[in-house]
N, C-alpha and C positions, 0 to 999 in steps of 0.2 A: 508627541510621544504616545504609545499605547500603555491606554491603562493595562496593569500589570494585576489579575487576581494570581497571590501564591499559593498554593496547595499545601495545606498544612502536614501532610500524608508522605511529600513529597524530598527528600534532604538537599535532594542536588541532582543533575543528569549525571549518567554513566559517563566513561571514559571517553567514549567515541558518540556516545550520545546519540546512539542508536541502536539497532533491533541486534547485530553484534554483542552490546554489552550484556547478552545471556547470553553465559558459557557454551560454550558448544553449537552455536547456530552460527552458519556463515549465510554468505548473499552473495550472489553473482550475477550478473547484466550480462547481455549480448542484444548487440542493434541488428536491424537487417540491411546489409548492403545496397547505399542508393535508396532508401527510404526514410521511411516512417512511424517506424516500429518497432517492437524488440521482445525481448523476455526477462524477467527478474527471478530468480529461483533461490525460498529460504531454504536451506539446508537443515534438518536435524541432524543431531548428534547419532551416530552409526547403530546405533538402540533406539533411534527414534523417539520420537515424545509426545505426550499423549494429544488428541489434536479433535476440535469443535467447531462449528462452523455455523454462523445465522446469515441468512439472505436477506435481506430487505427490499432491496430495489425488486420492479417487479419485470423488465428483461435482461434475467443473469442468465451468462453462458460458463457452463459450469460441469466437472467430470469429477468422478469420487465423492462427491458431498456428500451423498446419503450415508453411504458408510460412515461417518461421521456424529451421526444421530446416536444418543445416548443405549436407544435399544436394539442395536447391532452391534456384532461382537470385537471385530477386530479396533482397537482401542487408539494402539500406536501408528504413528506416522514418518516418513524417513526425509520427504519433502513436501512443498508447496510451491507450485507454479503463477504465477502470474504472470498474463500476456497479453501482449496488443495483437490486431489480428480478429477480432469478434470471433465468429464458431471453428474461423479456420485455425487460430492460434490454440486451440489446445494441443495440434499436435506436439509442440513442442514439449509436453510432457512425454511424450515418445521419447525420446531424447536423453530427459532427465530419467527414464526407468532404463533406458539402456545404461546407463552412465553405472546406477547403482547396482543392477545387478551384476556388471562387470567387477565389482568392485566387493561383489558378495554381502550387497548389505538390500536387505528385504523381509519381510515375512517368511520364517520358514515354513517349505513345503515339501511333500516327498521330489528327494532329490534336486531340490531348486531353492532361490528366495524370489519372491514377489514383491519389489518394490511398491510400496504404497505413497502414491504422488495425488492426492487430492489437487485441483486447478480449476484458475477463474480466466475468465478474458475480460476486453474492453474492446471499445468499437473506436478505430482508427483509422477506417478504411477510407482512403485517396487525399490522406492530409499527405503526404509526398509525392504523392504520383497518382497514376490508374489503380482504381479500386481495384477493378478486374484482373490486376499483375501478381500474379501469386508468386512471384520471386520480391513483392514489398512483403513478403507474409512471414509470420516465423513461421519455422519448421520444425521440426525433429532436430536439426542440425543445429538451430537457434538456442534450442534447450540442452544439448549437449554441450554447444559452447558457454551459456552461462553458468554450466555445473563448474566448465574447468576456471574459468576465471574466480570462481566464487572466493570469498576469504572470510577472515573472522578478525578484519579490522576497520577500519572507516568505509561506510559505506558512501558513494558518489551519488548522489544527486540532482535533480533536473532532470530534464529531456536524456535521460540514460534507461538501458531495459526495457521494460513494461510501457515507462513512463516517455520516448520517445516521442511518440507522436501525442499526448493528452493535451485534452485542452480544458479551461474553466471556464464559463461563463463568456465566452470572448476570448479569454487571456488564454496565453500559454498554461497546458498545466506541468506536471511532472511526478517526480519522486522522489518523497519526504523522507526521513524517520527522526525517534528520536527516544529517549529514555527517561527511566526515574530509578533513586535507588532509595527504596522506604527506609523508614526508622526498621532498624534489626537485618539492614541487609538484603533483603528478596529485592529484584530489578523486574522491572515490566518495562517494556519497550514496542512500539508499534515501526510500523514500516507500512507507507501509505503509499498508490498510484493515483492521483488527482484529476480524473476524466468526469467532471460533471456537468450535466445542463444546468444546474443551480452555478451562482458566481461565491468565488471566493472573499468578495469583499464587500464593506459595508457601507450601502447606497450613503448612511450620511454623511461620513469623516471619509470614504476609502479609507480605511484600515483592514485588516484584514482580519476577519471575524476570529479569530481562535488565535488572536496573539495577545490576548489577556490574561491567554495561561500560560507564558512563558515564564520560565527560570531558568536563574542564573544568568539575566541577560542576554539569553544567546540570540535572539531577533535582533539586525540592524537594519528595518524596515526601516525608508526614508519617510521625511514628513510628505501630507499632501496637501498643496496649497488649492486653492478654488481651482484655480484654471485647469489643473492635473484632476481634478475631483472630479468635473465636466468632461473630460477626457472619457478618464474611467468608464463612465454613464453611460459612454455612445458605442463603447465596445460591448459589444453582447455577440451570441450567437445565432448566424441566422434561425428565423422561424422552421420547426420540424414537427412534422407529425409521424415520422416513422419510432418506431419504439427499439430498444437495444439501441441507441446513437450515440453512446455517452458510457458511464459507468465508472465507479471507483470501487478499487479493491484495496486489501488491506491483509497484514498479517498481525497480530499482536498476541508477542510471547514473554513467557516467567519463566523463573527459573525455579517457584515454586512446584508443590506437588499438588498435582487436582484431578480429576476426575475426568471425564468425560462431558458429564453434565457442566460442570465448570468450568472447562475449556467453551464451551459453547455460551454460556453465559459473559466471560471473559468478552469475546465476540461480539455478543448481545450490546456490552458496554461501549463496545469498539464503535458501533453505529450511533452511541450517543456521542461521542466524539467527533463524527462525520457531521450532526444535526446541529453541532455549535459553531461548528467553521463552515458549511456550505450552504446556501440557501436558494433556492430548495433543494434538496435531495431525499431517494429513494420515490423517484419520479418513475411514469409509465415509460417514460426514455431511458429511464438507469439501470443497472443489473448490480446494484450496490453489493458487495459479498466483503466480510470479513470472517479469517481465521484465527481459530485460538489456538496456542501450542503452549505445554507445558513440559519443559524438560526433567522434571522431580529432581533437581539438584539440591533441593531445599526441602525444610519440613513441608509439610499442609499446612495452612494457616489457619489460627482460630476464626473465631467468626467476625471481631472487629478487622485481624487480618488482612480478612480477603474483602470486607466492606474495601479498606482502605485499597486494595491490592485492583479492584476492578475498579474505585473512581481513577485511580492511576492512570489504568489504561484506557479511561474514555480522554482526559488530558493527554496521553502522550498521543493521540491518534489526533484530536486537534494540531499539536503545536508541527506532527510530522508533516498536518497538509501546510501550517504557516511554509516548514521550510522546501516543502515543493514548490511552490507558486515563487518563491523568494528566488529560489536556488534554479530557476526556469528563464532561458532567454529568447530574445527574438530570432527568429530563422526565416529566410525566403523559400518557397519551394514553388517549383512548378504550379501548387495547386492554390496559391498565393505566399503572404506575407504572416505568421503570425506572431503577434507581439505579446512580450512579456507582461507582468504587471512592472517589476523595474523601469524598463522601457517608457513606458505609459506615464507615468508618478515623474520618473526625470523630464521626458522630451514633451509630453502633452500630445 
């Protein structure tokens, strides 16, 4: 069994125990047909919500961030994109601003709104086919279809969206989330895509690094016996010296009211949550990016508050990669075989 630290900050996970249980934010997936790939798009609320962003890894592919920055003006945000696809998948933020200005929700301007859709990618390119096939790619079309699927109840997991074709260390990766609901009510929740050169689990026991902060039991990680643990070992990912090959992104939002500077700090935490479950990460292969979103549903927090309110979300952004890598299965494609960590832990 994984030792269990609980968060004392922490009361219990949200309903659906994930990036959903903040009001007002939905999530929507779209795969690309015949591939490898996909889009996950969070929704804010049609007023948007205030939104910060830190990079870490050092090959991010990335559209909107600056704006972002605490000393540029435009504050709020209406979406965030994450996609598989490396530089070609930002289109699909195309997609999601067509969605939204259809829809009259954007930045007002003379006679228009301008959707503001900040957007990260990952690198997936020829895990289901031809790198070169720009129909494995999302599009435009990919992010218009993830707006319309989007909802504001359980979100799917695994090899879905963004998280289609990731991988960890060897293993399968995917897409996590998950939540907390503090003492007095405020919810922080993360939604995580798990594409790293670092491995998700822990060379001594195979466990999975960041399942020591679960609660409320929701990991049924199986045990790993020797023979499974040797297993583990032998899966890694081939040797690479090209950079941008990999990368995980991340959304983590409240329902509190913050800032700009504190969405971005929020963020900041979010990467500590990445450096407890992946090892290594924010590698010259990774373009690690997490966003912060705060919808002001709730007061500002005092200063113990938000202490509490950002360790929150460096844990929920762990326990969301436990439940990618968990929630991730084996698939064959063209471009081989790639196996789960379940897979791995049961068959050896």
């Amino acid at each position: 069994m994984t030792e269990t630290a609980a968060a004392p900050y922490a009361v219990r996970p949200g309903s659906h125990n994930a990036l959903t249980d903040v009001a007002g934010i939905r999530v929507g997936h779209a795969q690309v047909t015949g591939g490898l790939s996909g889009t996950t798009v969070v929704l804010a609320p049609p007023d948007g919500a205030v939104g910060g962003v830190d990079v870490s890894g050092a090959a991010p592919g990335t559209r909107e961030t600056d704006l972002l920055d605490p000393r540029n003006t435009i504050a709020r945000v209406h979406a965030v994109v994450l996609s598989g696809g490396s530089a070609f998948g930002l289109a699909a933020a195309d997609g999601v601003m067509a969605r939204l200005e259809a829809a009259g929700i954007g930045h007002a301007v003379a006679g228009a709104v301008v959707p503001i859709v900040p957007a990260a990618v990952l690198f997936d390119l020829g895990r289901g086919g031809s790198a070169r096939d720009a129909a494995l790619r999302p599009s435009a079309a990919t992010g218009t279809a993830a707006v319309d699927a989007a909802t504001d109840g359980p979100v799917a997991q695994g090899a879905v969206g963004a998280g289609t074709g990731a991988m960890v260390g060897g293993l399968r990766g995917g897409l996590g989330t998950a939540s907390a609901v503090l003492d007095g009510g405020t919810t922080v929740a993360a939604l995580v895509v798990v594409n790293a050169v670092g491995s998700a689990v822990d060379p001594a026991t195979g466990r999975l690094l960041g399942a020591r902060h679960e609660l409320g039991g929701e990991f049924a990680a199986p045990p790993v016996p020797a023979p499974d643990l040797a297993a583990l070992h032998a899966v890694r990912l081939p040797t690479t010296s090209e950079p941008g090959t990999a990368t995980t992104l991340a959304v983590v939002a409240t329902d509190a009211t913050l800032g700009k500077a504190e969405c971005g700090r929020l963020a900041a935490m979010g990467h500590d949550g990445l450096a407890r479950s992946l090892a290594p990460v924010h590698t010259a292969l990774d373009g690690d990016t997490v966003f912060g979103l705060a919808t002001g549903a709730r007061p500002a927090p005092n200063l113990p508050g938000l202490v509490a309110l950002q360790a929150a979300a460096a844990d929920a952004v762990s326990r969301a990669v436990v439940h990618a890598v968990l929630a991730a299965s084996t698939v064959t494609t063209p471009a081989g075989t790639l196996r789960s960590y379940r897979d791995v832990v049961t068959n050896g």
